[in-house]
N, C-alpha and C positions, 0 to 999 in steps of 0.2 A: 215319954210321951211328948216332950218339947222336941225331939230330935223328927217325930211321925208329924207333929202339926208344922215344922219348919218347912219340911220334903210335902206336904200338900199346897204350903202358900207358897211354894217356888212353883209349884206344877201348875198351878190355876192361874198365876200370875203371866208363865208361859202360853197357856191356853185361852187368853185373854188378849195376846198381843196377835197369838197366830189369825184370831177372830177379824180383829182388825185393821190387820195384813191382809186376808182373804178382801174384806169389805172394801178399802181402798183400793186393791186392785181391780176390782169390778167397776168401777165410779172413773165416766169418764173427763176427763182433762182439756178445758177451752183451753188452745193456744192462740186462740188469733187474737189482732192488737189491741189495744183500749181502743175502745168509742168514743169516749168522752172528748173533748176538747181541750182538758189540759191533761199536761203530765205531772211527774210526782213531784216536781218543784214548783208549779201552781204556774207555770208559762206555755205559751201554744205546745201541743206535741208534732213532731214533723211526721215524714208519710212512713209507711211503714218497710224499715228496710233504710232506712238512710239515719247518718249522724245531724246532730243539730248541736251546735257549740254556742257557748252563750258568748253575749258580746266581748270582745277582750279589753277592749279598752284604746286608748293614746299611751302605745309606745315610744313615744317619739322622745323622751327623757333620760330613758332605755338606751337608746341608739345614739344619742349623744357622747354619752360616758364612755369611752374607751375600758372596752373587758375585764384584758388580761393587765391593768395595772393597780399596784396596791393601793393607790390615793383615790382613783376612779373620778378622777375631777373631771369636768368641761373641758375639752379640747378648745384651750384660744389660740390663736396661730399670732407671733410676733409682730408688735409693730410697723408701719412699714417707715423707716425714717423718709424724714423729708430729701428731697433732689437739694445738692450742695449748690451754693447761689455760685449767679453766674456771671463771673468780672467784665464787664462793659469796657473794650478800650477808647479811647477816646481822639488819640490821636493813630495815627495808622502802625503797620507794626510790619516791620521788615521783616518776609519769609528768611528764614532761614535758609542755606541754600540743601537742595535735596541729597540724603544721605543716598553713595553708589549701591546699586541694588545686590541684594545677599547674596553672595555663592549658593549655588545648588548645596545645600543639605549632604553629610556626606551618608550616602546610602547603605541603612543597616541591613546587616544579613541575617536572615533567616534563623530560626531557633530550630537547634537538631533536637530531636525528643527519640532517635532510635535509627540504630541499622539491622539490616535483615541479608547477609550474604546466604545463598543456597544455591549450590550447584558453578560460583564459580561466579555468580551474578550478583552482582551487590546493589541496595538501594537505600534509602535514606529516607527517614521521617521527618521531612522540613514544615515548621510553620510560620507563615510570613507574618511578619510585626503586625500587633492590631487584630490578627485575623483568628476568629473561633476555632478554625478544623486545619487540621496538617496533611500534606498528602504524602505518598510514596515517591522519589524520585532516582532515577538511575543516572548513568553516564553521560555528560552530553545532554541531558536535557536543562531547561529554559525553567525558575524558579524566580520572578517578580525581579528580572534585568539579569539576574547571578543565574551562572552556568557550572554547571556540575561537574566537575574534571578529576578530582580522586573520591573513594570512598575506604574509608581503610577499616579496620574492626573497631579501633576507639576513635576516629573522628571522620569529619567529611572537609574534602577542598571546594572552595566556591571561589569564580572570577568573575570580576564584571572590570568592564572599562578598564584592564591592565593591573588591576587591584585584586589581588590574593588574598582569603577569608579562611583561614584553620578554624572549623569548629569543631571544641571537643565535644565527643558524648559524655563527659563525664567531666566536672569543673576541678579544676588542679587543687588538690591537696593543701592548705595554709597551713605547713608546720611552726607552730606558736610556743616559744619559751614559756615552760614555765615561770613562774612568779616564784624568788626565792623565798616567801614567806608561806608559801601554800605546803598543805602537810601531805606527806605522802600517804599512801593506799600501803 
């Protein structure tokens, strides 16, 4: 008999939810916004359809602190020292006589970073000291005063003003002695 009154308090208990399942789906559902004048944190509510973010505050303590580091201290920037005092002469002071002006700088050549032969045609990937980008350069063409006059598979010839430049593609080999105390492989 406990197994009959089990199986009817499961059935009546179902037919109790179906009940009101049926009822709540009949009953219809205000969605539109609150009327009232606040919201559910007791501050104005905004219009409907838009965010309203509460005050954030003074970050400016925030943005002092450098991030990504583990002390996170105030950024102080170094003192500036003082200008080194400045010797007063008193009586006059014989120039020096003027040092003869420098020779011209002897003018560096170009950095080879590549050659491209194809067809018979060969050109060079030179780029001029100082400078970001390298261009292509063939026979005979003009490279910041240097003139391009060989190109061979491992290096390029460059002349300016009677002066020969062999660049290698490729920096010579330093064969280094070993160290008689170093242990062999």
């Amino acid at each position: 008999m406990t197994g009959k009154f089990a199986g009817l308090a499961i059935a009546a208990v179902i037919a109790a939810l179906a009940l009101v399942n049926v009822a709540l789906y009949d009953t219809p559902v205000d969605i539109t916004p609150v009327a009232s004048g606040k919201g559910h944190d007791g501050g104005p509510t905004s219009v409907a359809g838009s965010l309203q973010f509460p005050e954030a505050g003074d970050f400016s303590e925030t943005f002092q602190r450098p991030l990504f580091t583990p002390t996170r201290r105030k950024f102080v920037p170094p003192p500036v020292a003082p200008p080194p005092p400045v010797e007063v002469a008193v009586a006059p002071v014989e120039q020096p006589p003027a040092p003869p002006p420098p020779e011209a700088a002897p003018a560096v050549a170009p950095s080879l970073l590549g050659i491209a032969i194809h067809g018979g045609a060969a050109k060079a990937l030179l780029r001029v000291a100082g400078s970001g980008t390298a261009v292509w350069y063939g026979n005979g063409e003009t490279v910041d005063g240097w003139t391009v006059s060989a190109i061979d598979k491992d290096q390029a010839v460059l002349e300016r003003d009677g002066k020969v430049a062999r660049i290698p593609l490729y920096p010579p080999w330093k064969n280094v002695a070993p160290t008689p105390n170093a242990p062999e492989l």
